[in-house]
N, C-alpha and C positions, 0 to 999 in steps of 0.2 A: 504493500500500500504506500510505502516510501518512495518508489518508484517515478512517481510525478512530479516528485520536488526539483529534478534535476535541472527540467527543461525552463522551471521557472526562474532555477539561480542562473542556468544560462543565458534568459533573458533579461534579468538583472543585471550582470556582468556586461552584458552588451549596452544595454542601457548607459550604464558607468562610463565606457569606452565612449560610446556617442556625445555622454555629457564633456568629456576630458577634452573630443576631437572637436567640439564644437566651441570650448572655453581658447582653444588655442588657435582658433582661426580668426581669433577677435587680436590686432596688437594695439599693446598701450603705450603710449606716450604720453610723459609727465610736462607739467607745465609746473614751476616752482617760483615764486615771486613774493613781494611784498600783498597779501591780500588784505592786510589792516596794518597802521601805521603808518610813517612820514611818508613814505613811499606809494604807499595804496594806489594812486593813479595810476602810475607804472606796470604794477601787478595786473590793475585791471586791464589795461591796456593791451601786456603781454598774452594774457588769457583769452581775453577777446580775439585776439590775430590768429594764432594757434586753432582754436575751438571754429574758426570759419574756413581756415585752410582742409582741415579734418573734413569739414561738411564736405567741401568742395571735392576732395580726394573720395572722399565714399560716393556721392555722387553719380562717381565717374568709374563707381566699379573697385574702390578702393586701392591696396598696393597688394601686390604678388597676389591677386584673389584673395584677399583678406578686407578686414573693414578695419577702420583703427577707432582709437576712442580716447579719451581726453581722461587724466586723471589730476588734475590740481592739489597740491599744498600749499600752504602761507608760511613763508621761511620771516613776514617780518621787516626784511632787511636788514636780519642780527644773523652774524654767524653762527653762532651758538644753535639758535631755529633751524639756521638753513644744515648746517649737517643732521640734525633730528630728521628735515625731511627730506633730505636726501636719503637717509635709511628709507626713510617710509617710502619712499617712488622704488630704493633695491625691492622691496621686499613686495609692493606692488608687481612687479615683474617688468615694470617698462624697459622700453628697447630706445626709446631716446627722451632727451629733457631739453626744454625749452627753458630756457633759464641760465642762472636767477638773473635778476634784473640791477642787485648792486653788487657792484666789484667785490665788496669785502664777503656776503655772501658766498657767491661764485668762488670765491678761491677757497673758503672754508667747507663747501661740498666738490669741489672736481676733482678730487682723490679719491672720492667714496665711491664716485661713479669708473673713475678711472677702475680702481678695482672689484668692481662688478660688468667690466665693462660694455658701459653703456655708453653712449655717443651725445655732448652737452653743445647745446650752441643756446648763445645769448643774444640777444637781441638788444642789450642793454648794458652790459655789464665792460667798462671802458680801462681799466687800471692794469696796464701794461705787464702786471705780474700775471695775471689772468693765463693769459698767451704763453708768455714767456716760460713761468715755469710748468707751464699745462702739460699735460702729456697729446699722445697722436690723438685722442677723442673729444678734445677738444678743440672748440670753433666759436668764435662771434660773428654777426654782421654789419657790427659797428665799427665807429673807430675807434683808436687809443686815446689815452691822456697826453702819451707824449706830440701827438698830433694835434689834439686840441687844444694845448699846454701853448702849444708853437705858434697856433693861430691866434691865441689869447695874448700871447708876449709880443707878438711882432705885431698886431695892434695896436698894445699901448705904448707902444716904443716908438710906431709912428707917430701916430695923434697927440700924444701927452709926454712929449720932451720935455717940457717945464711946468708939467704937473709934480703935485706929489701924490705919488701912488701908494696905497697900503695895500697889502695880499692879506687875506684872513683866510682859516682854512678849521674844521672840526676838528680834526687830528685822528678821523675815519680814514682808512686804508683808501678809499673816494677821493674824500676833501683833502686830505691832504697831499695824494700824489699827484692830484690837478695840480693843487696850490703851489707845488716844487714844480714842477712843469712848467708851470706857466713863471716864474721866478728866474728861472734856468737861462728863457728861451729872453726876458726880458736882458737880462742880468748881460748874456750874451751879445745882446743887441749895444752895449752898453749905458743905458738907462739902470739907476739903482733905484727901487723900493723905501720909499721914507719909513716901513713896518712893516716887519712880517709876521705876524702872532695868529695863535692857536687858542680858541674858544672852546669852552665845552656846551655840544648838542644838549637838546631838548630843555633850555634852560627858558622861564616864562618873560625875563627879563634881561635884557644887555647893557643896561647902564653905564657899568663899569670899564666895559668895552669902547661904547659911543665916547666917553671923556677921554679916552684914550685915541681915539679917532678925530676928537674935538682939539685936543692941546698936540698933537700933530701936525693938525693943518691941513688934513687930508682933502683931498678935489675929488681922486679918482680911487675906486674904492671897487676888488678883484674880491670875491668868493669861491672858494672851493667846498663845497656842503652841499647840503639837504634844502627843499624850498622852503620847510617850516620853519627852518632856525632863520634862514637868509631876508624872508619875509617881516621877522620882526624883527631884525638887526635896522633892515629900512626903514623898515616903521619909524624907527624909534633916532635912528641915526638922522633921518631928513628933517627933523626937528630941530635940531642942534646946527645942521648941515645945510639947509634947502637946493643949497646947490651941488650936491654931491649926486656925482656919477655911479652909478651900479655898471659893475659888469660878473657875468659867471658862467657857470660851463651844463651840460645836458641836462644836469637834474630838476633846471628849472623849465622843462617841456612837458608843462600842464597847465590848468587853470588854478589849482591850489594857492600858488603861490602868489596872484591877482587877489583870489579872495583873502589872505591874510594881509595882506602888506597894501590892498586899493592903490590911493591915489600916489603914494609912495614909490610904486611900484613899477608904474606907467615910466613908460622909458627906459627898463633896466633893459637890454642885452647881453644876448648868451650867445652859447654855440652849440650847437645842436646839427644831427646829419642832415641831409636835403627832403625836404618835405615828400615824402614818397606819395602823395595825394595825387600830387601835382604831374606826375612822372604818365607817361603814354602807356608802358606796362602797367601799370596800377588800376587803369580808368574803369575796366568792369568789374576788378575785385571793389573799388569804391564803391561803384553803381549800386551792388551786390549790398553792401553796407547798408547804403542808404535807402533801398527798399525794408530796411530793417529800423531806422529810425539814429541807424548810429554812425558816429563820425570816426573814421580810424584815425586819430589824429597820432601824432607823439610816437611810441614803439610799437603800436599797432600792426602797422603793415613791415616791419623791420622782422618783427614775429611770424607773420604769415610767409613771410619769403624766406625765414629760416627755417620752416617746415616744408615748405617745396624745394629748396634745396636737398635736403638730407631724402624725401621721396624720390626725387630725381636719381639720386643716388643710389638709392634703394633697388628703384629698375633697373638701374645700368649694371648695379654689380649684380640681379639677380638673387639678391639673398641678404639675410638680415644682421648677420654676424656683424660685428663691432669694428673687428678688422677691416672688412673686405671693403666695408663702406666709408669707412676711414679713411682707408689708400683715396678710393673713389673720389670724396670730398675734396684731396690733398692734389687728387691731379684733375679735376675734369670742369667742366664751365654749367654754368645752370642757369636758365631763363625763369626771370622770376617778378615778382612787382619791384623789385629795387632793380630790375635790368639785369644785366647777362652780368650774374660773379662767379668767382673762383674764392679758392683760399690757400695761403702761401704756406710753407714748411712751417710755421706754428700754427698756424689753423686763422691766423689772420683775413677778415674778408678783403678780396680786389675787385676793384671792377666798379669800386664805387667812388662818389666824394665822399671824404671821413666828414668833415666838418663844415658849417656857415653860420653867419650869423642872423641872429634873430631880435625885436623891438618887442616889448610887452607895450599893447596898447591899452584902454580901457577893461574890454573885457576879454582878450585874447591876444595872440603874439601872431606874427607873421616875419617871412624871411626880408632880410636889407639885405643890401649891395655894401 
């Protein structure tokens, strides 16, 4: 009478096998960013790019006959988080990560991934250690600091010969390798810096700072930081100041940093990559957007094209291994919304502009000459 049990754990068993064959024809890719704190725009931003290239690749029949799928963490923009979820994307099973979006993150998770290897490209993440000491599965599609470092210094070396300039910078693995960057590239120009000093993030008040920016005599006045600290530094600085200059580097490419800092604010200039809105390759993934109600501004489409790259790649080498599409990344050219890149022996993106500048106006920023 035991006899009938067999055929039923047989179909069980297969059952099992169909669930297994079925969970592994699904791959995951991690998106990892700021999703709450100073950063948050950016995080959303990265998510959003990522999570529309997915649609559009599934769409189309997805990659190698698979569908992919989007898993997110919030690293924060603290190292400490971002290696936490870097475990958590290992252990998810993803095969690539989109991320993180601040430098100091990304270096404190691209070892984790390195040794699970999985394949990291940022969309965001600027501080030349990144690259540098990366290993082959790592990749950005941005530029460096010491590139924006360079456009920031040979700026104010033209313009403000007989300014006095102060460099201020968080003493974040970010702000601060802008703020030497851009000091370096000044310094070299032959123009010196009337002050170079180190603030501490997340503070509700800069007084202390501003007098010190006051009994200097500062004109022109360089950030390496976060929008939230930089935002009430002007605040609080144009008071004492009214005619003082802001200038700073990517992380001020959101709106955040208008709403804290308002009328203070209007007028700072940053550097930031080339608007990819604006770009020929981009116009139907915009379109695409905007039937959705939403603007890819900022690291948006910098995200989506760092997930049609690594796909591109995927096709070509035929297979999902870390390695093979590593090599692939390291030699081959990809058509994308940021136009036709590559990436060089660290995994640096080509093929693009690194950097331009940008004007905050009232209620948004837009590119200058």
């Amino acid at each position: 009478m035991k006899a009938p049990r067999a055929p039923i754990m047989i179909a069980s068993i297969t059952s099992m096998i169909l669930t297994i064959s079925v969970a592994q024809a699904e791959i995951k890719i991690g998106v990892a960013g700021p999703e709450t704190g100073k950063m948050q725009f950016s995080g959303e931003q990265q998510l959003a790019g990522a999570q529309k290239a997915v649609e559009s690749i599934n769409a189309n029949g997805g990659l190698l006959g698979q569908q992919l799928s989007v898993v997110s963490v919030d690293d924060a923009c603290d190292p400490k988080q971002a290696a936490a979820a870097a475990r958590q994307l290992v252990s998810e099973g993803v095969v690539l990560v989109i991320g993180h979006a601040c430098s100091g993150a990304s270096i404190a998770a691209q070892k984790i991934y390195e040794a699970a290897s999985i394949i990291m490209i940022s969309p965001a993440s600027t501080n030349p250690k990144f690259t540098d000491e990366g290993g082959p599965n790592t990749f950005r599609v941005i530029g460096r600091d010491d590139q924006q470092g360079a456009v920031a210094g040979n700026f104010l070396a033209d313009k403000y010969t007989k300014s006095r300039i102060a460099i201020l910078n968080d003493g974040a693995v970010y702000g601060l390798g802008l703020a030497e960057e851009t000091k370096k590239q000044l310094n070299k120009r032959g123009k010196a810096e009337a002050m170079f000093e180190s603030y501490v993030p997340g503070q509700p008040d800069y007084a202390s700072l501003v007098e010190k920016l006051v009994n200097a005599k500062i004109d022109v006045l360089y950030i390496g930081g976060y929008a939230s600290d930089i935002a009430i530094i002007i605040r609080q600085a144009k008071k004492a100041l009214p005619n003082l200059e802001l200038f700073s580097g990517d992380a001020l490419a959101g709106i955040d940093f208008l709403i804290t800092a308002g009328e203070a604010g209007v007028g700072t200039h940053f550097t930031f990559g080339p608007d990819i809105r604006l770009k020929p390759e981009a116009a139907t993934v915009v379109a695409a957007f905007a039937e959705d109600g939403y603007d890819p501004a900022g690291y948006t489409l910098y995200s989506y094209g760092a997930v049609q790259a690594w796909a591109q790649a995927v096709q070509k080498a035929g297979d999902l291994r870390s390695t093979k599409i590593s090599n692939t990344l390291h030699s081959g050219k990809f058509d994308t919304v940021l136009g036709r890149i590559g990436f060089d022996e660290k995994g640096d993106v080509t093929g693009v502009v690194p950097f331009i500048w940008y004007m905050m106006g009232k209620d948004n920023f837009a590119p200058v000459n």
